[in-house]
N, C-alpha and C positions, 0 to 999 in steps of 0.2 A: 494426494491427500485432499479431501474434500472435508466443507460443513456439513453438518448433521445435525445442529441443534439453533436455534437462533430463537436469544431468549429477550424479551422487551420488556422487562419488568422494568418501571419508573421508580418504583420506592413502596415505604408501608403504606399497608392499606390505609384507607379514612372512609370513612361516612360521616351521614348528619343524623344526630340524632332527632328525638320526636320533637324539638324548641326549635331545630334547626342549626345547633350549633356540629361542627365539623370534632368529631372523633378519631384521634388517629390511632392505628391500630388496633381497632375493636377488634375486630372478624378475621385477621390473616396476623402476617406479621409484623411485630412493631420496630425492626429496622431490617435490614437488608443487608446481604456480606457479601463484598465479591472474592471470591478465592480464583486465582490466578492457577491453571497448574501446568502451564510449560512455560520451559525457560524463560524464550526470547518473551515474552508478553508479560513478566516479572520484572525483567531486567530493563524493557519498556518504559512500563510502569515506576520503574523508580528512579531510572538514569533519565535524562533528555537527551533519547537519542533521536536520530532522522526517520526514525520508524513508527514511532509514538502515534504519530497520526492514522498508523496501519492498526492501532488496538480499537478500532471504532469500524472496522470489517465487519459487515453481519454474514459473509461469503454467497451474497446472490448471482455474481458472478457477471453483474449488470454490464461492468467493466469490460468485459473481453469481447459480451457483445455490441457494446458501441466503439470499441480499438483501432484504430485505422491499423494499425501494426496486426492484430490480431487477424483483419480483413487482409492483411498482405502477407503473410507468415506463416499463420497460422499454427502448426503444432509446434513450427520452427521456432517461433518464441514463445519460449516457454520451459521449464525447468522438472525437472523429477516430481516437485513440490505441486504442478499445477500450471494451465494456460496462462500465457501473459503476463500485462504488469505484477498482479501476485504474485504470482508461480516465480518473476523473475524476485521479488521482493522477497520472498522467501528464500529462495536461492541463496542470497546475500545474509542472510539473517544467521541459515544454518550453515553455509558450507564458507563463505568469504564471497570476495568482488572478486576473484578471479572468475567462478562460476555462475557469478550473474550477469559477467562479461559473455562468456563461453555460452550461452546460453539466449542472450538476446539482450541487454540492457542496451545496447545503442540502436535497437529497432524503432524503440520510442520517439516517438516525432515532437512529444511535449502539449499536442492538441488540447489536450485537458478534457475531451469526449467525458473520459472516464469521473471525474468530477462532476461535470453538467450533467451526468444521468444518476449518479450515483445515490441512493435513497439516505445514506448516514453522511453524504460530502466530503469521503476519503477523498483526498486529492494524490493521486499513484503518479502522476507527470511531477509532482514538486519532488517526493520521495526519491524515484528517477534521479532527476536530476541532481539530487547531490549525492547521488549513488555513481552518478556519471562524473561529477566532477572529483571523487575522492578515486575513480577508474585511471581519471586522464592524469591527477597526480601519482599516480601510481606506474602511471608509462604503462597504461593498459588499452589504450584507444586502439581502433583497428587502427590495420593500415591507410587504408581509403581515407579515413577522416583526419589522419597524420599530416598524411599527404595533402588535402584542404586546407589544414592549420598553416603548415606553412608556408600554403603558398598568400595566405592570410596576413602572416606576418614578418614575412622578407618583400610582397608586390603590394600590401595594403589592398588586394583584391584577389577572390576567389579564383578567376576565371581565364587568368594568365596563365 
């Protein structure tokens, strides 16, 4: 699933007229409606969920090409919905964290690339991350990083 429409409309129109005074909506419209028409971006929108910050995507896809994960993975992360952090963020939205485990959610490194480049300042590593932590309470982590945890906190060091 890809975008196809990315719309930047700010609000009603205004001009000045001939005194110089600002008229709002002479010439176009005099307010502006957003209609919301799938689920997850409704349910967004009106709960506070961890995804809220994903409704301010314009899908240029900036993200996957500054990804370190996307640079090392490549199709590998990535879900039915799309490459990378989206694609996994999506994952989670329609299907559950099982499948955005299954899928890639622990590839993310957390760099935050994807923010520093990003033209609307989605931040996809925060999202991530408590995607990952509602994974790990869930007794969803791989193995590998299981196996890290505790050796975290039974030697109080990684490396043991």
């Amino acid at each position: 699933v890809s975008f196809n429409y990315i719309s930047l409309i700010s609000g009603p129109s205004n001009t000045s007229d001939i005194r110089g005074e600002r008229v709002i909506g002479m010439y176009g419209a005099k307010e502006v409606v957003v209609i919301l028409v799938d689920d997850w971006r409704t349910k967004a929108f009106k709960e506070d969920t961890i995804y809220k910050e994903f409704l301010k995507c314009i899908g240029c896809r900036t993200c996957n090409f500054t990804c370190t994960a996307s640079r090392a993975f490549g199709n590998i992360y990535a879900s039915k919905y799309g490459l990378g952090a989206d694609g996994i963020i999506r994952a989670y939205i329609h299907d559950g964290i099982e499948a955005a485990v299954k899928d890639g959610l622990f590839f993310c490194t957390g760099c935050e690339n994807c923010l520093h480049w990003c033209p609307v300042s989605v931040n996809l590593a925060e999202v991530l991350k408590s995607i990952k932590k509602e994974a790990i309470g869930a007794g969803l982590c791989p193995p590998p990083l299981k196996e890290y945890q505790q050796k975290i906190l039974k030697e109080k060091n990684p490396f043991k």
